[in-house]
N, C-alpha and C positions, 0 to 999 in steps of 0.2 A: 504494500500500500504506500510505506510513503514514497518507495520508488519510482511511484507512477505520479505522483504529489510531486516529486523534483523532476519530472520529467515536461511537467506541462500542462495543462488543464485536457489539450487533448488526449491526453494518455491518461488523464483520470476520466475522463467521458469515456472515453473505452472500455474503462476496465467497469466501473459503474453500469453499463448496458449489457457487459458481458454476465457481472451476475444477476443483474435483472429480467433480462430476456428470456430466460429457462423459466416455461411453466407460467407463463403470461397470456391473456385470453384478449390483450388489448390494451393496445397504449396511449394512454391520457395524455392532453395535452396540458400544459402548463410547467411552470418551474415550482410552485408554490401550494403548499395546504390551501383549501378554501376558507372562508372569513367562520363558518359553521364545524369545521371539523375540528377533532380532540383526535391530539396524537396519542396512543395508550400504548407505553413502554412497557406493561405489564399486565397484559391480557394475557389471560387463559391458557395453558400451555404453550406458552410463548417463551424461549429461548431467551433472556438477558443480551440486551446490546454490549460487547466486548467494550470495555475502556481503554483508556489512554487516546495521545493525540495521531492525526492522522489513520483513524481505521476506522471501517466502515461502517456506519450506522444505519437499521432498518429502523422505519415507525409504522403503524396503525394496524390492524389497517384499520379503517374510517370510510365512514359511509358518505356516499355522491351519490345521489340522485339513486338508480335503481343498483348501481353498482359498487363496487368497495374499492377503495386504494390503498396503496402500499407507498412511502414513499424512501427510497433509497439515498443518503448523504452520506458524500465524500469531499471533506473536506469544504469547499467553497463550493461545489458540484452538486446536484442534486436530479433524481429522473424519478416522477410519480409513474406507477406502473398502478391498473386499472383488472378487475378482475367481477365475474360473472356475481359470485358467492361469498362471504364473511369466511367461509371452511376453506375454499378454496386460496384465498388472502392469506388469512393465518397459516396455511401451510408453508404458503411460500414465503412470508416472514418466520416462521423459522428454520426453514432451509436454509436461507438467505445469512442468519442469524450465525447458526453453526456455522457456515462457510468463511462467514470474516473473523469470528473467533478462533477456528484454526487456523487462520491468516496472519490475526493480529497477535496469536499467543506466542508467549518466550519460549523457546526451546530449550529441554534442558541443558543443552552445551553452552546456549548462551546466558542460563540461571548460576552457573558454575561459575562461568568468567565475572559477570556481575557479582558475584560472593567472592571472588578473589581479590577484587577491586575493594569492595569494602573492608575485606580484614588488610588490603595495603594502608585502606585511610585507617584502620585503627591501629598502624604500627607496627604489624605483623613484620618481621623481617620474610626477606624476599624466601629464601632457603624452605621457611615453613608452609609460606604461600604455596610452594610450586608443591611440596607433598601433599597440601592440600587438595590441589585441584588434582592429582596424581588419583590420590585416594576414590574421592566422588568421581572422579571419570571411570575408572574402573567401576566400581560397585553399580551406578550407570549408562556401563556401556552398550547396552542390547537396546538403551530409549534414549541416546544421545539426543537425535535429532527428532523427540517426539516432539511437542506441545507439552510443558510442566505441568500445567493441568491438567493432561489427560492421565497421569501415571498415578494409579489405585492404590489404596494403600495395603492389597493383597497383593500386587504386582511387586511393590518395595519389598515387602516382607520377604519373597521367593526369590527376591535378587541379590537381600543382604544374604539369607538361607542356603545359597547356591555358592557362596564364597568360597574357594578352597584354599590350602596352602596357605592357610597363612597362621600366624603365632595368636595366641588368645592375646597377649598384650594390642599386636596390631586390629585385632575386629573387633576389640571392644573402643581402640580410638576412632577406628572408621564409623561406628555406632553412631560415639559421642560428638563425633565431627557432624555427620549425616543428619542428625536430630537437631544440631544447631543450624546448617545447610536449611531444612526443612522450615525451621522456625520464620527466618529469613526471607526467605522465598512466599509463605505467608502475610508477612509483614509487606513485602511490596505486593502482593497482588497475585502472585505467579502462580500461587497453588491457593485452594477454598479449604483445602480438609488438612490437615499434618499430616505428614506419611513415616511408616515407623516407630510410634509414639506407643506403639503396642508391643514392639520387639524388646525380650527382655535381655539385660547381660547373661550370657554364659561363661562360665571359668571363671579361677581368679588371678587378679593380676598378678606379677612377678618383679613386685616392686622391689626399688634399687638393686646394686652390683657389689661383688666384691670389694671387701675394704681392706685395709691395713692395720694390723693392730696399734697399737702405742710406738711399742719398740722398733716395730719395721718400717712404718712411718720415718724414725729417727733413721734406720740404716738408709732409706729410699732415700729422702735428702743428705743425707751425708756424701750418698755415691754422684745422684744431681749437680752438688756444687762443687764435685774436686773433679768432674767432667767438662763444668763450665769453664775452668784454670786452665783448661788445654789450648794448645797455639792453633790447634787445627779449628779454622772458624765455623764450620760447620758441626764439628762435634760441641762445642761452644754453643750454638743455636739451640741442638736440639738437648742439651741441658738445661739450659736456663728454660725453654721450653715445656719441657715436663714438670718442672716444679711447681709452675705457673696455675695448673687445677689446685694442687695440694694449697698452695702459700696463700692464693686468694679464692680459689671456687670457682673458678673459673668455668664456663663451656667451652666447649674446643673450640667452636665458631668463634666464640669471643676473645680466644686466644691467640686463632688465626687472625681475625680483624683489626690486634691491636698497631698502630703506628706509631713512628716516633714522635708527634706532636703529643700522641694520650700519655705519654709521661712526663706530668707539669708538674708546677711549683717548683722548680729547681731539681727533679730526680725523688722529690716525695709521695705524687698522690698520682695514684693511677687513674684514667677515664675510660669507661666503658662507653662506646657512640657506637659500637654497631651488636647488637642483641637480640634475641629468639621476640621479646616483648618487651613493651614501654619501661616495665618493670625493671628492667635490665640493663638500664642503661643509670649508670651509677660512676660513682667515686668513690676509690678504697685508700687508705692509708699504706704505703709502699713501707714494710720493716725498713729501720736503718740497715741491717746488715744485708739486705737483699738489692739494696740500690744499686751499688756497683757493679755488678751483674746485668742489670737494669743499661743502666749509662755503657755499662760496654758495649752496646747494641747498638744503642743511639749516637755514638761518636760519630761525629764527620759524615752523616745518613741525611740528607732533605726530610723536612719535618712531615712529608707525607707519606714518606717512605715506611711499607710494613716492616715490623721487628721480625715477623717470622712468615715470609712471601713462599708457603706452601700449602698444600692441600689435606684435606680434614685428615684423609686416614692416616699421613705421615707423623703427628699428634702421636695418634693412638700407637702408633707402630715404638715411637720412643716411647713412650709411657712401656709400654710393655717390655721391652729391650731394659729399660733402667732396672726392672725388678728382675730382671735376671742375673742383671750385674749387680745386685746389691745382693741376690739372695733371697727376699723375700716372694711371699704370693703375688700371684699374677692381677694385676688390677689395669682396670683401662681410665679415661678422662673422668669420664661419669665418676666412678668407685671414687677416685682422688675428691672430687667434691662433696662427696661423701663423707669421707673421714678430716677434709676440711670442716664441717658443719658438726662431728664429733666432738675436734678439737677446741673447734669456739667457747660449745657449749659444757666441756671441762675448764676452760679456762672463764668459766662464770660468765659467757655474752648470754643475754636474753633469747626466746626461742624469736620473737618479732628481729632485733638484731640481725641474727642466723639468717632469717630469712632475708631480708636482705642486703646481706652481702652477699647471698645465693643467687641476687633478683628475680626472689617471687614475688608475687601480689601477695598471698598469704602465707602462717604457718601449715598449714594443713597440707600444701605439697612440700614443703618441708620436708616434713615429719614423714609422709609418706613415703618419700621414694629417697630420700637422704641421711638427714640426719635419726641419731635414734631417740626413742624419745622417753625412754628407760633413764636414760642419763640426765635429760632434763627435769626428770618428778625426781630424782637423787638429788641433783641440786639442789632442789627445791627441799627436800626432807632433810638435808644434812643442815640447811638454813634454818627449820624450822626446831632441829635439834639447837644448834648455836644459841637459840634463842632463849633456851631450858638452861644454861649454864647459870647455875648459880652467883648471885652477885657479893655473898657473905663468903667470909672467909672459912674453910672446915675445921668440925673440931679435933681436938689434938686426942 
């Protein structure tokens, strides 16, 4: 429709005759409703006129003299079409009706890109975006190019149901993703009913990774910073690298992302500017004894230049490589975040705190997939023992 809308008014007369001429018994003249007639958008079995601008609008039909009319608008275009019977009219207003709502309705491919557009305007970094639409294009792919509306909410259910291969942490995000997709796509228009809103979780998650204990924590940076002392600059990188989850919490993305302008204040405070969520984009306190480390990167580098200009899995690959060379268990970026978010919360930080300098929104994914949360109610009990200490002196 609005194709034929930029193409000319001739090309919207065409297309406007095209669907009016099917199943017409005679053509009225005029541009215009008579001064007597009542257009009724909602008579009887009648089909809802399709919203938004530029699609096609059916009215009446409404009675003329012995016969009924229909009147067809397209945009600034309009053609009354004329018909024997009120039954016969109303048929063909909603034929007519259906035809431009499957005209004018979004497609799911393009209800998907529209939702990836909005989680960019709410900050989403790119990385997440693209698994997003990753996700919902799979799940569906058999109604890419249907009409959003037309997809059942028995249809969603056989399509999530149909899933294979995949890990129960993955189909319960594509769930959660899906049901917010849904929500969405309601809120503009796109779908009348929720779909999936029936589908229940199955399994359970398999929250957080491996961690490190106390001690092996100390060996893992131990071996980190006497790797970073090395003249080979590459072996240099991907030490100070790997410390980088443990020391601040880092995500690997945000590890890779970091440049040499995000270490300010003189080699003190680290900036996080590129992150999973808004959440995340933060300022941490740089240790005194880890800055040098820090500055040795940034010596003599253009202040745009990345500290560490490689790709996610090379992260992961030192992190794993350090723990062989220290000795201890095997742990990947994630896990190290993890036992950053331990570490805090032995060292008496708040579980709000923990969170973030995790940058989450809440503590509840905190607690969930990081840190433990044993350790925090201990905190809290060994405080509330403190507090039992007698203030009198005992007797002898």
């Amino acid at each position: 429709m609005a194709a034929a809308v930029a193409k000319g008014p001739e090309a919207v007369a065409g297309l406007v005759k095209a669907l009016a001429s099917a199943g017409s018994s005679g053509d009225a003249s005029g541009s215009s409703l008579p001064d007597n007639s009542r257009v009724d958008d909602d008579a009887n079995d009648v089909v809802p006129n399709p919203k938004g601008k530029d699609t096609m609008r059916i009215f009446g039909p409404y009675p003329h003299g012995t016969r009924f009319r229909i009147l067809v608008r397209l945009g600034k275009e309009q053609r009354v079409q004329s018909f024997t019977s009120e039954a016969e009219a109303q048929a063909e207003v909603r034929r007519l009706r259906i035809e431009a709502q499957e005209q004018a309705a979004i497609t799911v491919e393009k209800a998907i890109a529209g939702y990836a557009d909005q989680l960019r305007k709410n900050g989403l970094k790119e990385g997440s975006v693209v698994t997003a639409v990753y996700r919902l294009t799979r799940l569906f792919e058999s109604v890419l190019s249907a009409p959003m509306e037309t997809i059942t909410p028995a249809q969603a259910r056989e399509m999530y149901q149909s899933l294979t291969g995949l890990s129960v942490d993955t189909r319960l995000n594509m769930l959660a993703l899906a049901k917010k997709f849904c929500h969405v796509a309601r809120e503009n228009g796109w779908i009348k009913s929720l779909l999936l809103q029936d589908v229940k979780r199955e399994g359970r998650r398999r929250c957080g990774k491996n961690k490190l204990t106390l001690d092996e924590s100390r060996k893992y940076l131990a071996t980190c910073l006497t790797q970073a002392t090395s003249t080979d600059s590459q072996v240099r990188q991907a030490a100070i690298a790997a410390c980088m989850p443990l020391v601040f919490g880092l995500r690997s993305g945000e590890v890779l992302g970091l440049r040499v302008k995000d270490i300010d204040d003189g080699g003190q405070v680290l900036r996080v500017t590129s992150a999973k969520t808004r959440a995340g984009i933060r300022s941490l306190q740089i240790p005194e004894w880890f800055q040098p480390y820090l500055a040795s990167l940034t010596k003599d580098q253009p202040s745009d230049a990345k500290l560490f200009p490689r790709e996610k899995t090379w992260l992961h690959r030192n992190c794993v490589n350090m723990c062989k060379l220290a000795g201890v268990s095997r742990v990947v970026p994630h896990g190290l975040r993890g036992v950053h978010a331990d570490l805090s919360i032995l060292a008496a930080a708040t579980p709000l705190q923990v969170s973030q300098a995790l940058g989450h929104t809440n503590t509840g994914v905190t607690f969930r997939h990081y840190a433990d949360k044993g350790l925090a109610e201990q905190q809290q009990h060994e405080q509330a023992v403190q507090s039992l200490i007698p203030t009198t002196t005992s007797p002898n």
